[in-house]
N, C-alpha and C positions, 0 to 999 in steps of 0.2 A: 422191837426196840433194841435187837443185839444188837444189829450194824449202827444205831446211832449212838450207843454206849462204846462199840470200838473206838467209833471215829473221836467219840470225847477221850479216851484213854489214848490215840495219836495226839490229838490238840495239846491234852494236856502234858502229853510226852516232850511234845516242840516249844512250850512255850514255857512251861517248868521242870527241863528233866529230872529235879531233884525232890519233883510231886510225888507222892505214895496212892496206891491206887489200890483198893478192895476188890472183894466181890462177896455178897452171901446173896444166895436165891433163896427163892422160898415156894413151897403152895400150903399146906395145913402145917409143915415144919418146912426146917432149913435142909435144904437139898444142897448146897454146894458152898463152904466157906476157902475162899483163897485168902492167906493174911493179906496185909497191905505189902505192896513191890513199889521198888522203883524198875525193877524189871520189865520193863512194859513188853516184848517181845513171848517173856513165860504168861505175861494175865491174859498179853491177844489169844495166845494159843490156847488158854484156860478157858477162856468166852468162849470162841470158838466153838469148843468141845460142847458146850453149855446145848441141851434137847429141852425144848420145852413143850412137856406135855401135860396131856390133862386138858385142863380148861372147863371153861362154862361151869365149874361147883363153886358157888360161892356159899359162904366167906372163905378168907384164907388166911394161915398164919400170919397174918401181919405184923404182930408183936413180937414173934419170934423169929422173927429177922431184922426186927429190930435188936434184941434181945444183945443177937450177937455180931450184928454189928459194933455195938456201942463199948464191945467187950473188948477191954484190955488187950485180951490177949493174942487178938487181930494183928497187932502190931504198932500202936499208938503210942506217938510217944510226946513226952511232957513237954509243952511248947508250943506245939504245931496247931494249926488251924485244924478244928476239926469237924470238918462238913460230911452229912452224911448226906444222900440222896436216896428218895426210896423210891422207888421205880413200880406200879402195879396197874391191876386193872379191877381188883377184888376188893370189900372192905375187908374190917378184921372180926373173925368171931364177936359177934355181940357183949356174951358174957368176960370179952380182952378186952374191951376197950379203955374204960374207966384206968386200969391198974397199965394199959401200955399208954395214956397218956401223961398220965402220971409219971410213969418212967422216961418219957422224951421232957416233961416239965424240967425234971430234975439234972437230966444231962445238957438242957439250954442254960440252965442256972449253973451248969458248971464249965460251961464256955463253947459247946457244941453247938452249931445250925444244923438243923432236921429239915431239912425239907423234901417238898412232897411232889410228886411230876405222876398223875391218874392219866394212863394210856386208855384207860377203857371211856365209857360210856358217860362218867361224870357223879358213879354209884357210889365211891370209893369217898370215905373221910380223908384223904390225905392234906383237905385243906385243915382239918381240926391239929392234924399231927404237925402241920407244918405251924400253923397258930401256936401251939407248945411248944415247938422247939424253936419260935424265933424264927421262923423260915418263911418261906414263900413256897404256893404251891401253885401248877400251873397245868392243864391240860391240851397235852399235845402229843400231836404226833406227826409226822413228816420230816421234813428237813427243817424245821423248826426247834426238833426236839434237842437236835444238839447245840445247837446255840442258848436253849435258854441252861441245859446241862452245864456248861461253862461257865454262864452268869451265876448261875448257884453255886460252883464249886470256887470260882473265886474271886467273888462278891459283884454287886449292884453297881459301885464305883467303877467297878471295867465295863460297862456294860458296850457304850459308844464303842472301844475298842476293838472290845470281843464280836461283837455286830459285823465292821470292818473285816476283821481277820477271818470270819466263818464265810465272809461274801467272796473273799482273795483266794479262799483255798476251793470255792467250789469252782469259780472263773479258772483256774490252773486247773483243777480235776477234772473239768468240760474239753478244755482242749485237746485235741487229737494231737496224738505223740509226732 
């Protein structure tokens, strides 16, 4: 899923340069929080860097990258649309679930979208989290994924558009130089 989170963090480079872009990873805790940039050049080379390993232990902190994503002090600022996208393939510890739904309930009641995009096998609650936070969740993976990543980050309404612009930019990226 790295190179289709880059390519959303281009998209959403070209088509909003004044969009702010996160990152928190996660497996049983948070491995990697970058504030939110408009920098898009420091988050590519942030991802980039990003090793993902481990695998196959499930459950995984899912809550606690929730936790801190939804944290202040990410870089959030009063105003802005504030769409999170949770990216996984694991559910969350059993005995998190209750208290980190609860905590997405409360941040869609305070003007946040949570939604949910399950790379794995379909094991994963991310549609209950996206149900709590107001969101939509969706399983994918291909070249798919970043198209529906854009419709989540900014909104349903583009969808027709965003469709358009993901098909224009791979016909250009096919072409031999």
């Amino acid at each position: 899923a790295k190179a289709q989170v880059l390519d959303l963090c281009e998209y959403l480079h070209l088509l909003v340069p004044k969009y702010k872009v996160g990152l928190v990873t996660y497996d049983d805790g948070v491995q990697v929080k970058f504030p939110l940039t408009q920098d898009y050049p420091s988050l590519k080379k942030r991802l980039e860097g990003v090793k993902a390993v481990g695998g196959g232990d499930e459950p995984e902190g899912v809550d606690k990258a929730i936790d801190a994503a939804l944290n202040e002090k990410i870089g959030w600022s009063r105003g802005a649309r504030k769409v999170l996208i949770l990216i996984g393939d694991a559910p969350a510890h059993p005995p998190d679930v209750p208290a980190m739904l609860e905590r997405v309930e409360k941040a869609a009641n305070e003007g946040w979208v949570v939604n949910g995009i399950d790379v794995g096998k379909g094991r994963s609650q991310f549609s209950s989290i996206a149900k709590a936070g107001k969101g939509i969740a969706v399983s994918a993976g291909g070249p798919e994924l970043v198209q529906q990543m854009l419709i989540l980050s900014l909104g349903d309404e583009h969808r027709k558009a965003l469709e358009g612009f993901v098909d224009v930019i791979r016909k250009v990226r096919e072409k031999p130089a």
